[in-house]
C-alpha positions, 0 to 999 in steps of 0.5 A, a space after each residue: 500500500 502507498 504512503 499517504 505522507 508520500 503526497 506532495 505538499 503543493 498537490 491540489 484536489 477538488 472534490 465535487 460531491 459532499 454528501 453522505 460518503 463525499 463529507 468524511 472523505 473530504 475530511 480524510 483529505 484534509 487531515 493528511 494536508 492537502 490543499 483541497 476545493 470543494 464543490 456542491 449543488 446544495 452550498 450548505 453541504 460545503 459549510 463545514 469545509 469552508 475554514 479549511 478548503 477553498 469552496 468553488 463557486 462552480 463545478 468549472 471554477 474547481 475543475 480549473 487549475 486542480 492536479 486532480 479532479 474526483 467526483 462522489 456523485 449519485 450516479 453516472 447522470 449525475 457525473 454526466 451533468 456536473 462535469 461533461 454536459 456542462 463543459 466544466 471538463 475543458 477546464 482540466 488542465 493538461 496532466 491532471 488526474 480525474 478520479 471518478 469515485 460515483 458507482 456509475 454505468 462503466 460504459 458511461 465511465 469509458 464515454 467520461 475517460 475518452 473526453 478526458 484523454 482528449 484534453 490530456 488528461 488521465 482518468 480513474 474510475 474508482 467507486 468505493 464499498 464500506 460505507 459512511 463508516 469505512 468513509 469515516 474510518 479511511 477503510 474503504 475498498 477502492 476499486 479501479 479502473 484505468 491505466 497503471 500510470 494513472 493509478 501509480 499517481 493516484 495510490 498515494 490518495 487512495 491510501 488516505 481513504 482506504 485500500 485500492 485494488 487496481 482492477 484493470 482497465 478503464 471501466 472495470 472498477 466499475 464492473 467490481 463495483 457492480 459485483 460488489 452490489 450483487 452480492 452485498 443486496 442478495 445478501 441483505 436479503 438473506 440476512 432479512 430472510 434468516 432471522 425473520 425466519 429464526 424469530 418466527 419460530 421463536 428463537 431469538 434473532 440477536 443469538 442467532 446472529 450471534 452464532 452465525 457470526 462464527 460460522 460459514 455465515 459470518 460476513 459484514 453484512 450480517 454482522 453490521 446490517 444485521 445489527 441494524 436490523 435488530 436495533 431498527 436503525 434505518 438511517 441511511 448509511 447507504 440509502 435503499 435508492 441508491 442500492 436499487 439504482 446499483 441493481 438496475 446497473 446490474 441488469 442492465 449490464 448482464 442484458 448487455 453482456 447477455 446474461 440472467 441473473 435472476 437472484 439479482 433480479 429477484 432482490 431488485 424487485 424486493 427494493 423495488 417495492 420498498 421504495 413504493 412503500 415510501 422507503 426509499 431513503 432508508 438505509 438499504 438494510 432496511 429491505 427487511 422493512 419490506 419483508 415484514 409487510 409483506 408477512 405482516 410481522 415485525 422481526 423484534 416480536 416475531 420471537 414472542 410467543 404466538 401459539 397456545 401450550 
């Protein structure tokens, strides 16, 4: 892994995007000193930088000038609109680095690299997984797409925010980004399944949890959503929108590629119907929501007694 104190002292990097995992990776790029710009839509999200990084008036004025450019959008129409469709791009200047970091369509991100090697730039497609706490923590999993020497120059970065794995060329970050969804959403879906299941029968979830944790069973999602779960802490870490957007993503690259993946498809239509229940910015645990309507029982008292002795 890169140094982080191998970062330049004059390096510039504006980041587009201050949202729920934008905010705390800023904060990571400050505390190791950089020289950091920030952009957002919304200005109030910029506020709490404003003492300590340069807040852009426009998504062209931090493009301009900046070593390296990242973005930490919501999806690819949303990098399209901020950065290409609005010309802030020709702004880059010749060398500079772009590092998109949004979960976007890799047929977008290969679009956004070819304008950006026209302007004599280089370009990383870099979405991350871990969460607001992997943000908070500088554990995220970072996964990119590009050219060794674009990623040489950006792994001193990456090291602040977590642990980058160079995945090939343009485009397949974006592809293990879309395998992270797959397994990370059918997973939530098991977990949701498996202790509603466990409950129902009455035993109780939080043991079962605590079991399965040291079994074959044992992963992140059940031990960090799972305790979501059972303390009904549904404030988004990683809002159900945005996994359903990453599910459509994934359906829409196995029609491309000629693939059925029908556990995907299944979970898909799950967060579907959540969001149509008017849960669409709870966190994506919170798919357990849906089960529960759809049984007509709540996990916390599924485990009381329910039948006669």
């Amino acid at each position: 892994m890169s140094d982080p104190s191998s970062l330049p002292p004059s390096l510039s990097v504006s980041f587009l995007g201050i949202g729920l995992m934008g905010a705390p990776m800023v904060t990571r790029l400050l505390a190791a000193g950089l020289a950091v710009t920030v952009w957002n839509r919304s200005v109030s999200k910029t506020v709490p930088f404003a003492d300590q990084a340069r807040v852009a008036a426009s998504p062209a004025d931090a493009v301009k000038g900046a070593d390296v450019v990242i973005s930490m959008l919501e999806n690819g129409g949303a990098v399209d609109a901020v950065l290409y469709q609005s010309g802030a791009i020709e702004q880059l200047q010749e060398a500079a680095l772009v590092i998109d970091m949004s979960s976007i369509e890799p047929a977008t991100a290969r679009r956004h690299a070819g304008r950006v090697a026209a302007l004599g730039g280089l370009y990383l497609d870099a979405p991350v997984s871990g969460g607001t706490r992997g943000a908070e923590e500088g554990s995220l999993s970072i996964m990119a797409g590009g050219e060794d020497h674009a990623f040489m120059r950006a792994a001193p970065i990456f090291a602040v925010m977590g642990k980058a794995t160079h995945i090939g060329p343009v485009g397949t970050g974006q592809l293990a980004k879309l395998a992270n969804q797959a397994i990370v959403g059918i997973t939530i879906g098991a977990v949701s399944e498996a202790l509603l299941l466990a409950a129902k029968g009455g035993a109780r979830p939080e043991k079962v949890r605590e079991a399965l944790l040291g079994g074959f069973a044992g992963s992140k999602i059940l031990e960090q959503h799972g305790e979501r779960m059972l303390e009904r802490n549904f404030e988004p870490g990683a809002p159900a929108r945005i996994q359903l957007k990453d599910l459509r993503m994934i359906l829409d690259e196995a029609r491309a590629e000629g693939l059925s993946l029908p556990l995907s498809q299944r979970v898909f239509e799950e967060y579907r119907a959540l969001l149509a229940s008017g849960n669409g910015e709870v966190d994506h645990s919170g798919l357990l929501l849906e089960l529960e309507r759809l049984n007509g029982v709540r996990l916390d008292t599924a485990s009381l007694p329910n039948k006669d002795p």
